[in-house]
C-alpha positions in Angstrom: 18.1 29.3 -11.0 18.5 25.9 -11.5 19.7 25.0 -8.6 17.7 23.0 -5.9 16.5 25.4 -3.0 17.4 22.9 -0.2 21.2 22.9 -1.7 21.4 26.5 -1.4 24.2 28.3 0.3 23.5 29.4 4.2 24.5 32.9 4.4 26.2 32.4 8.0 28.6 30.0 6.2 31.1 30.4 3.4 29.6 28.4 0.2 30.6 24.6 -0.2 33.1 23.7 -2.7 33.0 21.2 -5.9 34.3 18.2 -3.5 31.5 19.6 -0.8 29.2 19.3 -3.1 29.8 16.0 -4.1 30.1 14.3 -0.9 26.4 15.9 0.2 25.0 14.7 -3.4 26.7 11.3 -2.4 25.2 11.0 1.1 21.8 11.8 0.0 21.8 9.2 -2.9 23.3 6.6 -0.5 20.4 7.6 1.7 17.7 7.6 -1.2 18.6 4.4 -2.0 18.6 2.6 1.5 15.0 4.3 1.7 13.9 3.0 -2.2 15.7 -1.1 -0.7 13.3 -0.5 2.6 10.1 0.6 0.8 10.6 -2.4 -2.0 10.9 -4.7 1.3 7.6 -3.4 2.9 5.8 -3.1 -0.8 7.1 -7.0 -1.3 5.7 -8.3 2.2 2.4 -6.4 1.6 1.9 -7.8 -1.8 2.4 -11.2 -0.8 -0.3 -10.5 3.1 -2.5 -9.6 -0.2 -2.1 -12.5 -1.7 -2.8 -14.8 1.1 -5.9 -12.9 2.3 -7.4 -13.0 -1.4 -6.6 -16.6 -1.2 -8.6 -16.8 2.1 -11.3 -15.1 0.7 -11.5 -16.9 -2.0 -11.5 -20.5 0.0 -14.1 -18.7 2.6 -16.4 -17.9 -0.2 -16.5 -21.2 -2.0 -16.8 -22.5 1.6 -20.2 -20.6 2.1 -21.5 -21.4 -1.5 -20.8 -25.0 -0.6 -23.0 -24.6 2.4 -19.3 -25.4 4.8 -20.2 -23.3 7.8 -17.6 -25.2 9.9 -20.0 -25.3 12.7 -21.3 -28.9 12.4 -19.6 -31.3 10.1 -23.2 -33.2 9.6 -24.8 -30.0 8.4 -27.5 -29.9 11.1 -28.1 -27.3 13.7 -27.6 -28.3 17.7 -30.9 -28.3 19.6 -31.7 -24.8 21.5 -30.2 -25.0 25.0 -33.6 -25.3 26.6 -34.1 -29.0 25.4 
């Protein structure tokens, strides 16, 4: 009963032996751990696109405390168009 369900024997085959065994417990931890080095990449780039956005956000709002709308660098709106 302890044995995993997806390492059960298929009925239409003859059970795997000891060295069967190993080499599919083998595969699937060389596999695990390609998928564990790709989700630390991802997890690592996503972390740092974090980073840089709170940084932006940050600059952005003491921007807009500041009054810094970026529009006009004198502060002063443009006349309307009908001037």
């Amino acid at each position: 009963m302890g044995e995993n369900s997806s390492m059960a024997p298929n009925p239409s085959s003859s059970p795997p032996n000891g060295d069967e065994r190993i080499s599919e417990l083998e595969s699937r931890i060389t596999f695990q751990e390609d998928l564990i080095d790709q989700l630390q990449k991802a997890l690592f780039e996503q972390s740092q696109t974090v980073d840089r956005l709170a940084h932006r956000v940050d600059s952005l709002a003491t921007a807009v405390r500041l009054g810094q709308t970026g529009s006009d660098s004198n502060g002063e709106e443009p006349p309307p168009p009908h001037y």
